[in-house]
SERO-4910 file (N, C-alpha, C, O; in steps of 0.05 Angstrom, whole numbers):
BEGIN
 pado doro    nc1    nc2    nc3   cac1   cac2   cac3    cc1    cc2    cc3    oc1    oc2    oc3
  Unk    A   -516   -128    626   -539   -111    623   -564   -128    618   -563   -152    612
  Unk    A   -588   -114    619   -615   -128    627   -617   -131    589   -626   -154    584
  Unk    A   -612   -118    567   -612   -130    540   -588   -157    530   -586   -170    509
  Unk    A   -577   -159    553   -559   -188    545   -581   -206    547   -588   -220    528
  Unk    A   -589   -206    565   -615   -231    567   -633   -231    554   -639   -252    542
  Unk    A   -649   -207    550   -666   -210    516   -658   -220    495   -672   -236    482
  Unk    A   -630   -211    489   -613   -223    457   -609   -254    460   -613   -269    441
  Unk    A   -601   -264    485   -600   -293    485   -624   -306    485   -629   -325    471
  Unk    A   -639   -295    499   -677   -319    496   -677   -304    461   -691   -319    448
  Unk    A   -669   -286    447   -680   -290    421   -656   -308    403   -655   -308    379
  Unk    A   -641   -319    415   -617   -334    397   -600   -319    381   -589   -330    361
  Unk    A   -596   -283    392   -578   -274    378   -544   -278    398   -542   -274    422
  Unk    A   -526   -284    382   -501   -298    395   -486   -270    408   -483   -247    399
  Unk    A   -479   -279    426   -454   -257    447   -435   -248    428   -424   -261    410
  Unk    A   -433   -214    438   -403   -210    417   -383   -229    421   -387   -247    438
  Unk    A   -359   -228    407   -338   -242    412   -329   -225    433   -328   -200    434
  Unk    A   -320   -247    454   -302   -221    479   -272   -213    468   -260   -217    447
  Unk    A   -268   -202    485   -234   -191    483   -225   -190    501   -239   -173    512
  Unk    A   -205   -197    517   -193   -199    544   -186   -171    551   -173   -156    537
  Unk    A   -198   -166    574   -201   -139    594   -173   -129    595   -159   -146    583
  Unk    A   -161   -113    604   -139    -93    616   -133    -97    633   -144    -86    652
  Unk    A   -103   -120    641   -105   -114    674    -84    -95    683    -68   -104    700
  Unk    A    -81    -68    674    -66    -49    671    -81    -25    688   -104    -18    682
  Unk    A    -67    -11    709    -82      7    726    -61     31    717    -41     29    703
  Unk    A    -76     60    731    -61     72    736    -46     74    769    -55     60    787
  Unk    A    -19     97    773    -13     88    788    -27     96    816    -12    101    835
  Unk    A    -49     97    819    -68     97    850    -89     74    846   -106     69    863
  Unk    A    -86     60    823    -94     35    833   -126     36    807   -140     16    803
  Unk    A   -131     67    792   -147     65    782   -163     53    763   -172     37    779
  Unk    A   -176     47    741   -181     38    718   -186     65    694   -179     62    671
  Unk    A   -196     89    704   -204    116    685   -206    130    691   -217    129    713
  Unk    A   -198    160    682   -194    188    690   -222    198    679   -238    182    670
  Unk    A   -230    229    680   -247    233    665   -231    261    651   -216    269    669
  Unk    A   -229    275    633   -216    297    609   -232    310    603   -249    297    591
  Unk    A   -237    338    606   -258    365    595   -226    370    568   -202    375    573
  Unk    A   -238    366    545   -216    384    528   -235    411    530   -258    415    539
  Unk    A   -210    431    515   -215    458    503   -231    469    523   -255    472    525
  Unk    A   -211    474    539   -215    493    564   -199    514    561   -177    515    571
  Unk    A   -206    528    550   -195    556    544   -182    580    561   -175    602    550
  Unk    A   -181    575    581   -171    592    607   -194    594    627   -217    584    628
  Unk    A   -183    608    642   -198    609    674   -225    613    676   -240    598    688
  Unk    A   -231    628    666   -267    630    666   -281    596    658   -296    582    673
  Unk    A   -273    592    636   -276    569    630   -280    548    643   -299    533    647
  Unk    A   -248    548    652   -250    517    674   -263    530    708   -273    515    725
  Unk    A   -261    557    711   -281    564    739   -315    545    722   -329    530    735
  Unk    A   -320    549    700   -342    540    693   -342    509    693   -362    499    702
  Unk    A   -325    493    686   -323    471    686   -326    457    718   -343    441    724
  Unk    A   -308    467    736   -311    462    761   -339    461    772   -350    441    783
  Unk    A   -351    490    766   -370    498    775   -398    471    766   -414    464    784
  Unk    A   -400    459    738   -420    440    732   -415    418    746   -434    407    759
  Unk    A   -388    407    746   -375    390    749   -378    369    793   -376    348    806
  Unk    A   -384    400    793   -389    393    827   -427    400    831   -439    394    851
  Unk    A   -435    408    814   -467    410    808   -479    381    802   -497    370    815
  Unk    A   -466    370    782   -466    339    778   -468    323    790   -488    310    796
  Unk    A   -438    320    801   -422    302    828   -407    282    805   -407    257    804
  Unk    A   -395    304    788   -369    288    768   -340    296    773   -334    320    776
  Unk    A   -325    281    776   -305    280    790   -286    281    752   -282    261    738
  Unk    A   -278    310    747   -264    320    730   -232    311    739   -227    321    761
  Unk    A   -212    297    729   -190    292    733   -165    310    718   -143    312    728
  Unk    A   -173    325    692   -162    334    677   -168    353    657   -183    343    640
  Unk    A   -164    370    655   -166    393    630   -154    400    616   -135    412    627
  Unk    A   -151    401    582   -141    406    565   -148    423    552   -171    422    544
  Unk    A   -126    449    543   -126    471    524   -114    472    500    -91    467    495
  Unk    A   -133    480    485   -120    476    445   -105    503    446    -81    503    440
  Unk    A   -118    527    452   -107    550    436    -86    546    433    -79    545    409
  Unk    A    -62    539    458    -38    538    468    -31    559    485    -41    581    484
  Unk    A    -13    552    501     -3    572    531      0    593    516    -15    611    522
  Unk    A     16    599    495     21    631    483      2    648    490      4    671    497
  Unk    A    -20    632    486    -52    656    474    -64    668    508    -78    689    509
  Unk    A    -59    653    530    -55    658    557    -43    678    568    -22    679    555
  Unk    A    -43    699    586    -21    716    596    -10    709    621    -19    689    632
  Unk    A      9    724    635     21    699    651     -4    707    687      4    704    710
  Unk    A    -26    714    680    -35    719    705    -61    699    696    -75    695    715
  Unk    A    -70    688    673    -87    673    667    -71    648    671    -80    630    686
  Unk    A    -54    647    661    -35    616    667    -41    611    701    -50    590    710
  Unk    A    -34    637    718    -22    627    748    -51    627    762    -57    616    784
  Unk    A    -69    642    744   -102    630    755   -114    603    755   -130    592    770
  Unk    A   -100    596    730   -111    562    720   -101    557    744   -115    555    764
  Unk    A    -64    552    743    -54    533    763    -55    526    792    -50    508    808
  Unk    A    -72    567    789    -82    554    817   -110    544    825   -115    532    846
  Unk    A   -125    550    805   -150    526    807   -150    502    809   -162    486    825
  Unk    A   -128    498    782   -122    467    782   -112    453    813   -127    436    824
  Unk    A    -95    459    820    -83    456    847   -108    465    868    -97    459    889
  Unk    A   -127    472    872   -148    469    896   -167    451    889   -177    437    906
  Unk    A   -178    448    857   -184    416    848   -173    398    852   -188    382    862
  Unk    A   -150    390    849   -127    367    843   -135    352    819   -139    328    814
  Unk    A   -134    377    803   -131    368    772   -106    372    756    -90    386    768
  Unk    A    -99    365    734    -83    365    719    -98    392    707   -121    397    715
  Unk    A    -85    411    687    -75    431    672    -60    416    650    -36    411    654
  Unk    A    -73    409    626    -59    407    605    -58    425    583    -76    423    567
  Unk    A    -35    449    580    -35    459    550    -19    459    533      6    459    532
  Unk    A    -38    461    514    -25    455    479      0    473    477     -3    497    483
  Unk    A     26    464    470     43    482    455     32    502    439     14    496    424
  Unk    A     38    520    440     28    550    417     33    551    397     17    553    379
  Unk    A     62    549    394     72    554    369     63    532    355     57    512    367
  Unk    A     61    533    328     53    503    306     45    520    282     37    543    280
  Unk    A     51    500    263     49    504    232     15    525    236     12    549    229
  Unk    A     -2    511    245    -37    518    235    -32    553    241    -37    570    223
  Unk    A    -23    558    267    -18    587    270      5    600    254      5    625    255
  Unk    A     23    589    240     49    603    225     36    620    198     14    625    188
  Unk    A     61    625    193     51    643    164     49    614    142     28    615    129
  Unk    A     65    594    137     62    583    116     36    574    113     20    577    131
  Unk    A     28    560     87      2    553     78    -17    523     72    -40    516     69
  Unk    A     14    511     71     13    487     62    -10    463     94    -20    440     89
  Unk    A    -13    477    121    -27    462    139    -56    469    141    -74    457    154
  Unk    A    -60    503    116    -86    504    117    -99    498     94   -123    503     89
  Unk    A    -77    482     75    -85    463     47   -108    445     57   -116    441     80
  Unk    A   -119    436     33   -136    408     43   -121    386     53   -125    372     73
  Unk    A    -97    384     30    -76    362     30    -56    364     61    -42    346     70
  Unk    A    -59    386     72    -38    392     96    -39    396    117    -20    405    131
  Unk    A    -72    388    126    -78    388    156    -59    373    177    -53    384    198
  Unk    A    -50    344    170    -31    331    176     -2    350    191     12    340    209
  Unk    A      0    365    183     21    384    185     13    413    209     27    433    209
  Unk    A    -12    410    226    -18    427    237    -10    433    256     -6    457    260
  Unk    A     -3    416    275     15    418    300     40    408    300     50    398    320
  Unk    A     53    409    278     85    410    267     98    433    277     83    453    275
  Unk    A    115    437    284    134    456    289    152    465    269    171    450    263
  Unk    A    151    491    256    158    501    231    179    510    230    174    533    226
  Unk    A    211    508    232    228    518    232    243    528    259    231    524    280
  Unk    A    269    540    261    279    545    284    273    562    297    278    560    321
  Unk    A    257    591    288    235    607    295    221    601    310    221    609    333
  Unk    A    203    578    297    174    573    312    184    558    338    179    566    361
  Unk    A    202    532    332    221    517    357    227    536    379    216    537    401
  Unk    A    247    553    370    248    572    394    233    575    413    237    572    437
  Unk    A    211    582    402    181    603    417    168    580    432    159    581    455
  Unk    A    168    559    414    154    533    425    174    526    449    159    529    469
  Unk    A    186    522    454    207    508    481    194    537    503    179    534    522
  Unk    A    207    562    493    207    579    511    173    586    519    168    598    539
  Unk    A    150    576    500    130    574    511    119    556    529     98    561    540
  Unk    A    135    530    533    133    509    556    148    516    580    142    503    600
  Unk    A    166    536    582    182    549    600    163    567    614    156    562    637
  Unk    A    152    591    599    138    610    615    123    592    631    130    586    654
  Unk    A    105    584    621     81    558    627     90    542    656     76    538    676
  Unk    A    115    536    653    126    529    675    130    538    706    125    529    728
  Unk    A    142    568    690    140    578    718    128    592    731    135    600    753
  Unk    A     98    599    713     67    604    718     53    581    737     32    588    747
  Unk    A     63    552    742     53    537    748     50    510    739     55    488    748
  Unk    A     42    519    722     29    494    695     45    469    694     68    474    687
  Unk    A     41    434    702     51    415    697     46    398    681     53    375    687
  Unk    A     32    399    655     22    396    633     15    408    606      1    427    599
  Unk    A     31    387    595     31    405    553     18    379    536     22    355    536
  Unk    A      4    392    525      2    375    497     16    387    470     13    408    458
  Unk    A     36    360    464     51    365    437     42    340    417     31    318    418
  Unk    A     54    362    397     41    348    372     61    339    348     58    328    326
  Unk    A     89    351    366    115    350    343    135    333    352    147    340    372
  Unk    A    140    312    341    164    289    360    183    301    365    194    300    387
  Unk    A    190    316    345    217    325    354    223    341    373    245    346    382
  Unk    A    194    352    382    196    370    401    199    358    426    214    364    444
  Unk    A    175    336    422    167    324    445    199    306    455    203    303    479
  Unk    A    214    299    440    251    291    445    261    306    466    263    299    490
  Unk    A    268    330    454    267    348    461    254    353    485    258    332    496
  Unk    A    243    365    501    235    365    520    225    350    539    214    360    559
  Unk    A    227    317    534    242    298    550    265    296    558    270    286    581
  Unk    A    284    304    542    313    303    544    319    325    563    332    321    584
  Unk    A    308    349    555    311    380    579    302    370    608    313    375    629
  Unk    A    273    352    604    266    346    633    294    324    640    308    329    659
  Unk    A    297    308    628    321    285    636    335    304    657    336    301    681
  Unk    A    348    325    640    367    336    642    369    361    666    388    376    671
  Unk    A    347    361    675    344    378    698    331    404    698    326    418    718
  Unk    A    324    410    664    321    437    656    294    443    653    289    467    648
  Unk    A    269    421    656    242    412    659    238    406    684    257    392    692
  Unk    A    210    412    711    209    396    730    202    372    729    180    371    718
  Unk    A    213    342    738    200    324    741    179    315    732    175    297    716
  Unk    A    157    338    752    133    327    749    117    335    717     95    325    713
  Unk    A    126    346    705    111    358    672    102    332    676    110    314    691
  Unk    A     82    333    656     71    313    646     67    308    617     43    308    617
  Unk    A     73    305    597     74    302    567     54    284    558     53    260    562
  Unk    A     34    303    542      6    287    533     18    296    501     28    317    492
  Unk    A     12    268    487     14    267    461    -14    281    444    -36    270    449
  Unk    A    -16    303    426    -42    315    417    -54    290    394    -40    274    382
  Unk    A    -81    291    393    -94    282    383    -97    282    348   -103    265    331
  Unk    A    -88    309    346    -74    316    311    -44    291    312    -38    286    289
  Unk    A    -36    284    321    -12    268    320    -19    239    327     -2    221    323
  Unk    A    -39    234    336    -49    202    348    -43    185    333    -46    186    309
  Unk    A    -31    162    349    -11    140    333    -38    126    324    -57    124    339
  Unk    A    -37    116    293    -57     91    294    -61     58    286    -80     45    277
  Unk    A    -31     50    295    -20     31    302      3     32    329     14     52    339
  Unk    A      6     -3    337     20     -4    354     52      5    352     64     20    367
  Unk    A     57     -2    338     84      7    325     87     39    337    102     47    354
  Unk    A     68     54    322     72     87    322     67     99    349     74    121    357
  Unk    A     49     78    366     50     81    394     79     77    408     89     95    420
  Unk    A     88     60    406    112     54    419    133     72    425    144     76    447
  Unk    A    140     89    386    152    100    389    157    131    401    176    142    411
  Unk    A    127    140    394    122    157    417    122    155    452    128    173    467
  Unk    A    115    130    459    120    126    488    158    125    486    165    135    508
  Unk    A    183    118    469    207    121    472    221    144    469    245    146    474
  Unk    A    204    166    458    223    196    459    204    214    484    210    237    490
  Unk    A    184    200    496    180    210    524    151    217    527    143    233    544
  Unk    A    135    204    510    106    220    527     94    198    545     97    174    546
  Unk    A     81    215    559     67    207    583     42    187    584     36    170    600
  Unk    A     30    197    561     -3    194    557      3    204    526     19    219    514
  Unk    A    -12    192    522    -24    189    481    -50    183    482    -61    163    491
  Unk    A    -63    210    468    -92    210    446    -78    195    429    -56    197    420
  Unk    A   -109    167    424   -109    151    412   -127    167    382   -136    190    387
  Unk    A   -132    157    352   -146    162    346   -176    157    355   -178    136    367
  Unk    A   -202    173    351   -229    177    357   -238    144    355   -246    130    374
  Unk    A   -235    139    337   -248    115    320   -244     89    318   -254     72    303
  Unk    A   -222     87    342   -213     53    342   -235     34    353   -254     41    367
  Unk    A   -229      5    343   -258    -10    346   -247    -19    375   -229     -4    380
  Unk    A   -250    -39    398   -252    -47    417   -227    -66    418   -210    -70    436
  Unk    A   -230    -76    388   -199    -92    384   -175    -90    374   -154   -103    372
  Unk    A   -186    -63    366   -159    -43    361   -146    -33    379   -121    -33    376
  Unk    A   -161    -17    410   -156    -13    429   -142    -26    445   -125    -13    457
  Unk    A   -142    -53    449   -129    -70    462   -108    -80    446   -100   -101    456
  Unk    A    -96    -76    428    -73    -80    418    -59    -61    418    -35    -65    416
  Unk    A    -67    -39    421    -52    -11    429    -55    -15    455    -33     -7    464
  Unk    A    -64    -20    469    -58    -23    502    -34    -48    510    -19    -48    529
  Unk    A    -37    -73    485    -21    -98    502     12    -79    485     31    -94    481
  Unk    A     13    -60    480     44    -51    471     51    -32    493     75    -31    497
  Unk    A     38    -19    505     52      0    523     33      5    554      9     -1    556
  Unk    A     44     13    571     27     14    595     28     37    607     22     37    631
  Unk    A     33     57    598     18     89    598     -8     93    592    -23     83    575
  Unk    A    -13    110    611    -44    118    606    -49    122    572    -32    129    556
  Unk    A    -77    115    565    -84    124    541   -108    139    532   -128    128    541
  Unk    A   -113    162    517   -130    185    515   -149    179    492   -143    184    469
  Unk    A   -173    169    501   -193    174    482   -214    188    477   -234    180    490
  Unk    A   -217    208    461   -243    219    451   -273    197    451   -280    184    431
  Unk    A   -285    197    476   -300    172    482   -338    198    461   -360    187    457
  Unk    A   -334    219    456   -350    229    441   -329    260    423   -326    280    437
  Unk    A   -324    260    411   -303    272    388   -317    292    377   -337    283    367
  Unk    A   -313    318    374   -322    337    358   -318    327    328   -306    307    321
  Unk    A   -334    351    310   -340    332    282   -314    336    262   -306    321    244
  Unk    A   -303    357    271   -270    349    259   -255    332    257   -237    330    240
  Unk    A   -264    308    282   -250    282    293   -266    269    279   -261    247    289
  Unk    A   -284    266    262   -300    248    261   -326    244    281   -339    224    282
  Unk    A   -330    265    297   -357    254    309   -370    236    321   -395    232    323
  Unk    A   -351    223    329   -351    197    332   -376    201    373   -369    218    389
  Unk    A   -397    186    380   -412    199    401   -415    166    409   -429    149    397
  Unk    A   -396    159    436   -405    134    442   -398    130    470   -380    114    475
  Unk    A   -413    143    496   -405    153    517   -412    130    529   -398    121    547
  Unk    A   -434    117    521   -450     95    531   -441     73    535   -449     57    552
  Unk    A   -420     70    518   -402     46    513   -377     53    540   -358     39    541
  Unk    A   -379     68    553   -357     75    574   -334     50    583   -310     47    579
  Unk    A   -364     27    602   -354      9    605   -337     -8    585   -316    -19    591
  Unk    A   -347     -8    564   -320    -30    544   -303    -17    539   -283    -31    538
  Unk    A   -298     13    534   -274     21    529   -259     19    547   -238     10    540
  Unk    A   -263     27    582   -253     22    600   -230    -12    602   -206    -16    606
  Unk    A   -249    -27    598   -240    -49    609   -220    -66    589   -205    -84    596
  Unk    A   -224    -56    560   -200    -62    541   -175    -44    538   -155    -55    529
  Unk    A   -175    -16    545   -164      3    549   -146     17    568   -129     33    562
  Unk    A   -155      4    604   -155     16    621   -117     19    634   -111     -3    643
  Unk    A   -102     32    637   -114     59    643   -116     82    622    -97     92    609
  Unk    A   -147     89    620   -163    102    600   -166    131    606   -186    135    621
  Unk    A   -152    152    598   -170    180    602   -197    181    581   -194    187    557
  Unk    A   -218    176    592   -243    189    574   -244    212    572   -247    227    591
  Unk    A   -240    220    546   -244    246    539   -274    262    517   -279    256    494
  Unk    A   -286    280    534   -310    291    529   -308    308    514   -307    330    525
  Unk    A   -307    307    480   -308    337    461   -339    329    468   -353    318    486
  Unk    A   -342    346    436   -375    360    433   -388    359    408   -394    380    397
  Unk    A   -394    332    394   -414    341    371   -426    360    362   -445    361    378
  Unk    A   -429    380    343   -447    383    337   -457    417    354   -478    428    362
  Unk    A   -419    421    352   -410    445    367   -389    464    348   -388    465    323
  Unk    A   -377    475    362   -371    509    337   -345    501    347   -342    495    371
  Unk    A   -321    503    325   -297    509    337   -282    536    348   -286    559    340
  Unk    A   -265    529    367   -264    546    381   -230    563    388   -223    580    405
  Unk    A   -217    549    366   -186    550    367   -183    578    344   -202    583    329
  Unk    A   -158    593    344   -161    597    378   -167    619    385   -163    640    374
  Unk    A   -179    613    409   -199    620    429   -183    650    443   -160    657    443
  Unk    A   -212    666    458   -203    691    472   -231    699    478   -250    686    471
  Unk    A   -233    725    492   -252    738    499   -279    731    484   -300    721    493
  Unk    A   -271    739    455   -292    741    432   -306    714    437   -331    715    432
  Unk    A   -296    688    446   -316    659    446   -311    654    480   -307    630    485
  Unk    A   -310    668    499   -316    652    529   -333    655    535   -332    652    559
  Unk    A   -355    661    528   -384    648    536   -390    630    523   -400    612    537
  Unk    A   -387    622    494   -387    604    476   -365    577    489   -376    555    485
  Unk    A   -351    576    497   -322    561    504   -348    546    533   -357    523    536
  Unk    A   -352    569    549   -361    564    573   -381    538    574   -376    515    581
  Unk    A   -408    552    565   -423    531    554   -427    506    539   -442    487    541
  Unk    A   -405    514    519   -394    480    504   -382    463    530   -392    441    535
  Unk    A   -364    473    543   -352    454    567   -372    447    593   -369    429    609
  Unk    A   -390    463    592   -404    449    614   -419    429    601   -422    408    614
  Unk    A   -428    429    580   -445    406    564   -424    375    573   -430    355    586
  Unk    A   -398    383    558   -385    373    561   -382    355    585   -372    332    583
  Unk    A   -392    366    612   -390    354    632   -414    342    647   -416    328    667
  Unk    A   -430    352    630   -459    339    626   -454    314    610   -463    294    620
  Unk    A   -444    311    592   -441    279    576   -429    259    592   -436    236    596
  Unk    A   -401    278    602   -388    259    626   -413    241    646   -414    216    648
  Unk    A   -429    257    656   -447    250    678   -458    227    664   -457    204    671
  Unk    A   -476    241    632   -490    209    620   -466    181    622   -472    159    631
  Unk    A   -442    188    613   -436    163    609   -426    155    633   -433    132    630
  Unk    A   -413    156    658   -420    158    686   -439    136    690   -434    113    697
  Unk    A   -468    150    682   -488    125    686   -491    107    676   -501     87    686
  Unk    A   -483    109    657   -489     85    628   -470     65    640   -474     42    633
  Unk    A   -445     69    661   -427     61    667   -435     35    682   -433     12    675
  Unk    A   -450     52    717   -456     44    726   -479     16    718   -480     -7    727
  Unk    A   -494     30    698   -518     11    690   -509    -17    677   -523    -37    676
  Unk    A   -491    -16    671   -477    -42    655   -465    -62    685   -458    -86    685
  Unk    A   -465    -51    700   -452    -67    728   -421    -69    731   -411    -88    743
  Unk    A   -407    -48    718   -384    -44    719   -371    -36    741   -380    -15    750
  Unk    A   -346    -50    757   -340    -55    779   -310    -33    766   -292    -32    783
  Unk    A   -304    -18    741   -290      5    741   -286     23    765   -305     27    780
  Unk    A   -263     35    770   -255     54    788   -242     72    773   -225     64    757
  Unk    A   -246    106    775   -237    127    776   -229    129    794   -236    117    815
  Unk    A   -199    155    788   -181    162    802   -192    190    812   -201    209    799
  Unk    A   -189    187    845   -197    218    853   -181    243    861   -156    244    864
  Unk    A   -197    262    864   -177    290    855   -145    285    875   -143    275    897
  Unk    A   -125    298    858    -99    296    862    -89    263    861    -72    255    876
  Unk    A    -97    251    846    -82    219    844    -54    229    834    -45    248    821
  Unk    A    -42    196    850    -13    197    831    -20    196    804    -40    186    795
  Unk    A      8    212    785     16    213    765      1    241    754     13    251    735
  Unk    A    -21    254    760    -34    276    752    -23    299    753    -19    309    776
  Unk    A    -14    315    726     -1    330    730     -6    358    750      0    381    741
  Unk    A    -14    356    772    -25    387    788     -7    411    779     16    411    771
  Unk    A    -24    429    784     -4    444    776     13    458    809     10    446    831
  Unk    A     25    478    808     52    476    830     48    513    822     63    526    808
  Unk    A     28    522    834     32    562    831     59    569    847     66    593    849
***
């Protein structure tokens, strides 16, 4: 960038580097781009709709409410959007502690416990809510419960999942060491949200342990910490890569979970959303980053299958 050369004629010294990523995804990419909290079809019709207004090439969409909160003609609408985009459809498991009757995840002390899976009740509903989902279309979940996530590696092993699911680790569960990465990449996910807030050299030590894609909140709603650093695209990219950038929303209303009462609200937060994508896009370009995004329908993206 044209401020490297100002900082050196003033004798301020180069960061320390960190050796780049030579880790692709499998079409050869360096970064996806991620709309979270896409709340159903209107929504992502809205997301598409900015998204090709732009000329941002959306790779993926993620839903918090969870498939439950969906009916099965909203599910087979997504999947078939998703599938004439050649995007991924990622949604949240339903069932989880935050929606249960107990109390202890809407403690101060017990947020930790939000996308836990509460008993054989909630388990139930949870599996059989990745099932409907299934045969609505849908080739992507985000879980937040290992045991679950076992679990429904083992069903896909086993013939009882298609293939292609795709298993995104939720961001309430984000490993924040290498260690806790690992072991989530060994009971079966696909892709792992990293925490919001890792520094550049944190990143790359969670990248030199596993070589699955990895999900970062590259600007984090203020629940996450808030964290707003789209600009920085390029370095996350290239210590990271293969990187889903993911676009929350500062300084925005939550929206979980979501229905009628917030899809205009949902709507408009996500197109912003894909408005930030675009800034950092440029910010991308402007640094002279020789990065590659993956375009619509790449390998490994979960499409969905109506």
């Amino acid at each position: 960038m044209r401020a490297d050369a100002l900082l050196r004629a003033a004798n301020i010294p180069a960061e320390s580097g960190i050796a780049p990523s030579s880790k692709k995804f499998p079409d050869g990419a360096d970064f996806r781009i991620e709309i979270p909290s896409v709340e159903g079809p209107a929504v992502l019709a809205a997301v598409i709709d900015e998204a090709e207004r732009r000329g941002v090439v959306v790779n993926r969409v993620s839903q918090g409410s969870g498939a439950m909160l969906l009916t099965e003609a909203e599910l087979r609408d997504m999947a078939a959007i998703g599938r004439d985009a050649g995007l991924e459809i990622s949604l949240f498991v339903g069932p989880r502690e935050e929606w249960g009757i107990g109390a202890q995840s809407r403690g101060v002390d017990g947020a930790a416990l939000s996308g836990s899976i509460r008993g054989l009740r909630q388990l139930r509903y949870a599996v059989e809510d990745v099932l409907r989902a299934v045969e609505c279309g849908i080739r992507g979940f985000l879980v937040a419960d290992p045991g679950l996530q076992r679990f429904l590696s083992r069903a896909q092993d086993a013939g009882d999942i298609p293939a292609d699911v795709v298993w995104k680790t939720s961001a309430v569960s984000a490993p924040s060491n290498p260690l806790t990465l690992q072991l989530l990449v060994d009971i079966g996910a696909d892709t792992v949200n990293l925490p919001t807030d890792l520094t550049l050299a944190e990143l790359a030590e969670m990248r030199a342990v596993a070589d699955i894609p990895l999900d970062l909140y590259v600007e984090s709603p203020d629940a996450m910490g808030g964290v707003v650093r789209g600009e920085q695209l390029a370095d996350l990219v290239s210590v990271a890569a293969p990187l889903y950038a993911k676009f929350g929303l500062r300084n925005s209303r939550p929206l979980y979970p979501s229905g009628l009462h917030l899809q205009d609200d949902a709507a408009v937060i996500a197109r912003e959303k894909v408005r930030r994508a675009q800034l950092a896009l440029e910010w991308l370009e402007r640094t002279g980053s020789h990065a590659i995004q993956s375009k619509p329908g790449a390998l490994g993206l979960g499409i969905p299958v109506p």
